[in-house]
C-alpha positions in Angstrom: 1.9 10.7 -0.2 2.4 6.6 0.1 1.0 4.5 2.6 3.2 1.3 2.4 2.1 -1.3 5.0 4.9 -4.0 5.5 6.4 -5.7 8.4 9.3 -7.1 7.5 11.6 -4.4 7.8 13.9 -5.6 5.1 11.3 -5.1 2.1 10.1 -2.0 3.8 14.3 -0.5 3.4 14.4 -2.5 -0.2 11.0 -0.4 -0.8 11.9 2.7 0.2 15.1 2.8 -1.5 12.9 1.3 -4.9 11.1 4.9 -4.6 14.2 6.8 -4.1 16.0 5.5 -7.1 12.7 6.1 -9.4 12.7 9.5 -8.2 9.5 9.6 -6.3 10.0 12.2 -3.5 6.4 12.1 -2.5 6.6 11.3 1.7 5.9 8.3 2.4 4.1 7.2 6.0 5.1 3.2 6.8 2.4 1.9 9.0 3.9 -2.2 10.2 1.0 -3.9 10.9 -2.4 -3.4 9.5 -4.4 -2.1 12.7 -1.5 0.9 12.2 -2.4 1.1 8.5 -5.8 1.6 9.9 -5.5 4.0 12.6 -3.3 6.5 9.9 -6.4 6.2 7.2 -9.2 7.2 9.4 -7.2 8.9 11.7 -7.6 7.1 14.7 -4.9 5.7 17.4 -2.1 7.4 16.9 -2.8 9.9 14.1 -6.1 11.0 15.6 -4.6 14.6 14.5 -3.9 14.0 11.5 -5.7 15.7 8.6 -8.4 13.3 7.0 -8.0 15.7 3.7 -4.8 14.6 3.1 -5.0 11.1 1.8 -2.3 8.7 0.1 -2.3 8.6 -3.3 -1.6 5.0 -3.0 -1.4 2.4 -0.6 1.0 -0.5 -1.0 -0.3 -3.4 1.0 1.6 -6.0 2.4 -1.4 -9.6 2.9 0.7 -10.7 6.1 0.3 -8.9 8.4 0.5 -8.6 12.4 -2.8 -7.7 13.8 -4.9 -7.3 11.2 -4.6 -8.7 8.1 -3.9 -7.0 4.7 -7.1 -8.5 3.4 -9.0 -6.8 6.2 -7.4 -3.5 5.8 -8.7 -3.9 2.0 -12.1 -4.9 3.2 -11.6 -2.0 5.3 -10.5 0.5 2.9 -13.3 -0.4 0.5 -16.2 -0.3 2.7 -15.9 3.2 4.1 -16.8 6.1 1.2 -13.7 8.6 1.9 -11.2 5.5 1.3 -12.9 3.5 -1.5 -11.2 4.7 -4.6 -7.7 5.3 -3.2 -6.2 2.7 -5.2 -4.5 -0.3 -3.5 -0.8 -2.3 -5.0 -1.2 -5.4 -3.3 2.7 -6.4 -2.6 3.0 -9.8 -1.5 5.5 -12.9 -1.3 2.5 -15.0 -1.8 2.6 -17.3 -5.1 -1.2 -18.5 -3.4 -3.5 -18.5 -6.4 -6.2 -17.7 -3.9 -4.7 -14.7 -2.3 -4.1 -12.9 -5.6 -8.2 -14.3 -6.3 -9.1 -12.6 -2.9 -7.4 -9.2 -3.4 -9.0 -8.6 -6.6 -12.1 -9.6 -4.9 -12.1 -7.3 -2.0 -10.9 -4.3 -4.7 -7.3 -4.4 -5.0 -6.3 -2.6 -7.9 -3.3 -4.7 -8.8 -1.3 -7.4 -7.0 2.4 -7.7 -7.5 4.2 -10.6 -6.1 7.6 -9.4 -4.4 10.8 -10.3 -6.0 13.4 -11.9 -4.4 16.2 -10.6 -6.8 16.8 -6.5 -5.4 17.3 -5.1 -8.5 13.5 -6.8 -9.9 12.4 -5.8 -7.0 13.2 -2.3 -7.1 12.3 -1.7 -10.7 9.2 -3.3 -10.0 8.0 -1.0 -7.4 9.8 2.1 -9.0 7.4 1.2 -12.1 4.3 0.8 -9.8 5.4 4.2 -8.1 5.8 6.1 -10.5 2.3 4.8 -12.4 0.1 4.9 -9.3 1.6 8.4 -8.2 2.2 10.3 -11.3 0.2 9.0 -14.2 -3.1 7.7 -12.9 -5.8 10.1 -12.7 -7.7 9.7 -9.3 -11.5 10.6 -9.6 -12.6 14.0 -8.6 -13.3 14.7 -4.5 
């Protein structure tokens, strides 16, 4: 499963569609702000049934955010043992030096800076899909 967190509803259907056309049919759970991003990893809110086994293999972070920050849900993420190592693509219109410095800081495990073209765009996240979902090996537990 992915765990994209976006808000603008445009990259979120231009992301979607990126997975679909790299093959990817893992499900994947859109959370639009990052309190919701929240709430579905430590199954709170809303998800407080879901199964706390079943975590993404990736989450694709959006850094603006409504609510709560994407650099919170990172600092988030990487404080709390059962969601430290699920690794974390940083997808961002951002060009801000020190955004990319701060995601790296707080443990993002890479940052991509969105496209504007569609067709970069969705190669660029079919490529990070397809990496982060079927050829990096997550540790053990």
């Amino acid at each position: 499963m992915i765990l994209l967190v976006e808000d603008n509803s445009t990259d979120e259907e231009f992301t979607l569609r990126a997975l679909r056309r790299a093959n990817l049919a893992n499900e994947v759970i859109v959370a639009r702000d990052g309190s919701e991003a929240i709430d579905f990893l430590f199954c709170t809110g809303r998800y407080a049934g879901r199964d706390p086994a079943q975590m993404p293999a990736v989450v694709m972070l959006d850094l603006k955010l409504p609510k709560l920050s994407g650099f919170d849900v990172l600092k988030r993420m990487r404080a709390d043992p059962s969601t430290k190592a699920i690794p974390v693509v940083v997808l961002t219109s951002s060009s801000e030096d020190e955004d990319m410095l701060r995601s790296y800081e707080l443990g993002a495990n890479s940052y991509v800076r969105k496209p504007v073209e569609f067709s970069a765009f969705a190669a660029a996240v079919g490529q990070l899909g397809i990496y982060w979902v079927l050829v990096n090996q997550k540790p053990p537990g």
